[in-house]
C-alpha positions in Angstrom: 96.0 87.4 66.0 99.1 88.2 63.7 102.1 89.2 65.3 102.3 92.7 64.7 98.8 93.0 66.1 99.6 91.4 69.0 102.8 93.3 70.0 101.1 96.4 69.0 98.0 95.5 71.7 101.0 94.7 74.1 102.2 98.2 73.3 99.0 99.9 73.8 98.6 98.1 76.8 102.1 99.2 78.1 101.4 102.8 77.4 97.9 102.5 79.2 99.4 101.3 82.0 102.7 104.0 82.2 100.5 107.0 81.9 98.2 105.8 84.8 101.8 106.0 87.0 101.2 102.8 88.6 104.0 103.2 91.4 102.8 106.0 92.4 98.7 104.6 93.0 99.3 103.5 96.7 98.9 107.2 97.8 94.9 106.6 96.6 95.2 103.2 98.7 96.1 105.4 102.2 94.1 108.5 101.7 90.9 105.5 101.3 92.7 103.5 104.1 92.2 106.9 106.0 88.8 107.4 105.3 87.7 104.2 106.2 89.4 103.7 109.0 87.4 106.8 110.4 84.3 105.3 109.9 85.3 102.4 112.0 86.3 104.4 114.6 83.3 106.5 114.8 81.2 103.6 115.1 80.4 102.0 111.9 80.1 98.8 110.1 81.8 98.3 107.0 80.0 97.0 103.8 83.5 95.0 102.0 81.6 95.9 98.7 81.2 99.4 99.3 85.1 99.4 100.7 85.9 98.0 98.0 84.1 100.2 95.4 85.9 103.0 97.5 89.8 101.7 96.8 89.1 101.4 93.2 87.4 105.0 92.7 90.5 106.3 94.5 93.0 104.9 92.1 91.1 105.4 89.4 90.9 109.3 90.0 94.7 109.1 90.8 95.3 106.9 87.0 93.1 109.7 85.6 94.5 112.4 86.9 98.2 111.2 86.1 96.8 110.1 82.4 95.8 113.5 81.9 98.8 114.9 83.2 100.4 113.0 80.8 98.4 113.7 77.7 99.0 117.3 78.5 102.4 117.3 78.8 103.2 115.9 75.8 100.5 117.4 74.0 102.1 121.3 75.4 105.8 119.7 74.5 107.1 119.7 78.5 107.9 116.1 79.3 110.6 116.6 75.5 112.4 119.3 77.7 111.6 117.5 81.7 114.8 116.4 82.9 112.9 113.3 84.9 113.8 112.2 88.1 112.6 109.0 90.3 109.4 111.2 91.4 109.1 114.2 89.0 108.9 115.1 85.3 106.1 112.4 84.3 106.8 108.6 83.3 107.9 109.4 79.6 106.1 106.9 78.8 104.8 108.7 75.8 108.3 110.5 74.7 109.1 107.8 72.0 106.1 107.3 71.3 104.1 110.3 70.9 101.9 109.4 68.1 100.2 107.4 71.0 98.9 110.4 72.6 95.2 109.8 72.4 95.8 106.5 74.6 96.5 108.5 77.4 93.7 111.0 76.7 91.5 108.1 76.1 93.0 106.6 79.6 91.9 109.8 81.7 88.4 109.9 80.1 87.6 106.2 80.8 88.8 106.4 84.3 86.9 109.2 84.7 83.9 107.2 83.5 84.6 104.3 85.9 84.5 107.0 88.7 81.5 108.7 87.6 79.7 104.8 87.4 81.0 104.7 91.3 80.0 107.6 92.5 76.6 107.2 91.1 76.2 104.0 93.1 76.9 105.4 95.9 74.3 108.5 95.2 71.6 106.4 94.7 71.8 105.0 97.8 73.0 108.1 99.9 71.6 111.1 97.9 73.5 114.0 96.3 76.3 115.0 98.7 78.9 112.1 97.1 77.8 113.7 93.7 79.0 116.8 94.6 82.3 115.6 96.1 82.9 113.9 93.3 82.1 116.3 90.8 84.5 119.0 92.5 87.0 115.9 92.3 86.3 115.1 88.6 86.7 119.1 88.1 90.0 119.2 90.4 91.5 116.4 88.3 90.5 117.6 84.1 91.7 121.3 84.8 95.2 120.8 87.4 96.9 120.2 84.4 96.4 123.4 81.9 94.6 125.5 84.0 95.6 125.4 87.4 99.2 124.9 87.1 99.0 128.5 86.2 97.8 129.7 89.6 100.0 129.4 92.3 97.8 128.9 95.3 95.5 126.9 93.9 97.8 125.2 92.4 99.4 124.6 95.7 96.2 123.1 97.4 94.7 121.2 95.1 96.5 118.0 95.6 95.6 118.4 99.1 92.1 119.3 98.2 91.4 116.1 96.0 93.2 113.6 98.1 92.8 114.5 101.4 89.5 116.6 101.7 88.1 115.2 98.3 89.0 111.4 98.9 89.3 111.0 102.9 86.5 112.7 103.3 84.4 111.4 99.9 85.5 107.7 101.3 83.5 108.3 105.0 80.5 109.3 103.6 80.4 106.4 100.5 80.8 103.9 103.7 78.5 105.7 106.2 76.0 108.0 104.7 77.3 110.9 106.9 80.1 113.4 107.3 81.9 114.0 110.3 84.6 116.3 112.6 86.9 113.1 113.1 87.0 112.4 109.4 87.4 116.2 108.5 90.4 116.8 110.7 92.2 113.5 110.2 91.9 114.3 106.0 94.2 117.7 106.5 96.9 115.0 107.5 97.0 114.0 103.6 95.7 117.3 102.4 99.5 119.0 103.8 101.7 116.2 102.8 100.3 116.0 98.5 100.4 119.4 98.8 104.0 119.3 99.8 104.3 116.1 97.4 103.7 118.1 94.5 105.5 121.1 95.6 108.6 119.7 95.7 108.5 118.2 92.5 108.3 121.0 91.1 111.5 122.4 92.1 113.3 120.6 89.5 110.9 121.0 86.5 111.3 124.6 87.2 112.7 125.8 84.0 111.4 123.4 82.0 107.7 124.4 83.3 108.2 128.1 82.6 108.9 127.6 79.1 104.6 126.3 79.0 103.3 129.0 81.1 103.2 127.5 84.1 103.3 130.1 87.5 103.5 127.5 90.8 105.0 128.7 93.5 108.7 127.6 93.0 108.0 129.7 89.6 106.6 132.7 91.4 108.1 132.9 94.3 111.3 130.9 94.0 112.3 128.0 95.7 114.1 129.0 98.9 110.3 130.3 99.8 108.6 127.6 98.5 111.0 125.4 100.6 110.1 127.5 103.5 106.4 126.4 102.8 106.9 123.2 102.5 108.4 123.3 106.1 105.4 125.0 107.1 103.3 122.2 105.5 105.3 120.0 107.1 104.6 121.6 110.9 101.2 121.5 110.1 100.7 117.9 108.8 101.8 116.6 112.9 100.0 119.8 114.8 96.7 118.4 112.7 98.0 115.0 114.8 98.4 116.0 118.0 95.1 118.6 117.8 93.0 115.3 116.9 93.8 113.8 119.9 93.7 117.3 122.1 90.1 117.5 121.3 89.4 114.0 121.3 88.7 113.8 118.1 90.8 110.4 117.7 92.4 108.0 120.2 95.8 108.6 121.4 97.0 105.7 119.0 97.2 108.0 116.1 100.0 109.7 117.6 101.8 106.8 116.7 101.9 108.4 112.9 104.3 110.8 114.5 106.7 108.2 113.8 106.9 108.8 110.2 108.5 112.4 111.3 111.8 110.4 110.7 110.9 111.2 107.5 109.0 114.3 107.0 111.6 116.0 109.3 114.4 115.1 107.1 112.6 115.7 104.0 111.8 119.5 105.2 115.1 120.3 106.4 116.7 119.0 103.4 114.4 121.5 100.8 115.1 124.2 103.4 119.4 123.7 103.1 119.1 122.4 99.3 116.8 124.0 97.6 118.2 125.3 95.0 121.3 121.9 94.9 119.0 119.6 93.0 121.2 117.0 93.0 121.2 117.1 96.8 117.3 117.5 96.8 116.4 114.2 95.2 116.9 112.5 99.0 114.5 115.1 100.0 111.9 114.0 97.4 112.5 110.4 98.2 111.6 111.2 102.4 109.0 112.7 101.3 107.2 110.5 99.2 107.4 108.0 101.9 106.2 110.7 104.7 103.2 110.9 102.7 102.9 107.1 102.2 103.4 106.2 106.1 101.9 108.9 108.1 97.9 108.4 106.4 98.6 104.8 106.9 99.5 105.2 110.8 96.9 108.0 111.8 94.4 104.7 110.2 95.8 102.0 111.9 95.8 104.2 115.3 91.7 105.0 114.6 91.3 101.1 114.1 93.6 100.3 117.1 91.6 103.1 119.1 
């Protein structure tokens, strides 16, 4: 291989890679980590293959979705006018480079192949509930970008929707065969917190994002009310918690997630004073990528402990 060959592979391979977001994959990791740590706690055995097969459909939806993400937002011109922070405004991966934009269109599409091979795996040996859960998820993930970025409430929930109802819930029955109430409620505790995880990274692509026709909710409403949201979220994220174990629908352990309130508590009351001080928001951002990181991650380890 001639040398321009080769460091134009290693380019290719560079941009594959940034598009997919790779820092950013470990929230697949706990919102599967959820999902089969209900299984176990309901009663089941775990097949490693089948766990396996699990963790890499989840971050390959999350690559895709972030691929696509990508492609459209340099394809629509946003991520040349983003100002980017650690946790907003894209990778730029693409931004000197933009003749490279099929790679991340190319990037989304294969990853959705990979999780269309899964899920069919697991339909032909459980039957055609996974194949609609994943075909919502495959929907969810090729129209967040241009379409539903221009509704606000939908655009609101459908983080929540793919990796919380979507994947927790998608993860239970790919191990079991079955749904059930304990994996239900436990996937709302994801489905709040990337809700909120997208929401307030929006507030500082604000501008930028109007100039493409997006309408989210710091758009439409502004973002002193989407801040009160996000506290709302927030609440809701550790009432879901606490009701699991009121109704005994997990063991007292997973109120050891309540922990990562140190956190989510900050996080919320930091978008509530600072919502419209970007500079003083980024903290915010930070607290709350970890909230959402942690708290699946503890409500799991209390349902394995349980």
């Amino acid at each position: 291989m001639s040398a321009n060959k080769k460091a134009s592979s290693e380019s290719n391979l560079k941009c594959i890679i940034g598009v997919m977001r790779p820092r950013f994959l470990l929230l697949a990791v706990s919102c599967v980590f959820l999902g089969l740590s209900a299984a176990v706690w309901t009663g089941y055995s775990i097949n490693i293959w089948h766990a396996l097969l699990c963790f890499a459909g989840g971050v390959l939806a999350h690559g895709g979705v972030n691929a696509f993400n990508e492609y459209e937002d340099v394809k629509s011109g946003l991520d040349f006018k983003t100002t980017r922070t650690p946790f907003s405004g894209g990778s730029g991966t693409l931004v000197p480079v933009p003749h490279k934009l099929p790679i991340a269109l190319w990037t989304g599409v294969l990853t959705a192949v990979l999780c269309v091979a899964i899920g069919i795996y697991f339909f032909l040996l459980y039957g055609w509930p996974i194949l609609a859960i994943g075909a919502l998820g495959l929907f969810v993930i090729v129209v967040y970008t241009p379409w539903l970025n221009r509704m606000p409430l939908l655009c609101l929930i459908a983080p929540g929707l793919g990796f919380g109802t979507l994947m927790v819930n998608g993860t239970y029955f790919a191990l079991t065969g079955a749904f059930s109430w304990t994996a239900l409620l436990v996937s709302f505790v994801p489905f709040f917190l990337v809700s909120n995880l997208l929401l307030l990274n929006q507030f500082p692509d604000v501008e930028a994002d109007r100039t493409v026709g997006r309408k989210h909710l710091p758009i439409t409403v502004g973002r002193r009310a989407s801040a009160v949201i996000f506290a709302a979220f927030v609440a809701a994220t550790y009432l879901t918690i606490i009701l699991g174990v009121a109704v005994k629908l997990t063991p007292l352990w997973t109120l050891f997630a309540l922990i990562s309130l140190v956190f989510a508590f900050p996080a919320a009351k930091g978008a509530l004073e600072h919502s419209d001080n970007l500079e003083k928001l980024g903290r915010s951002m930070g607290q709350n990528v970890l909230s959402n990181l942690i708290a699946p991650v503890l409500v799991g380890i209390g349902l394995l402990i349980g």
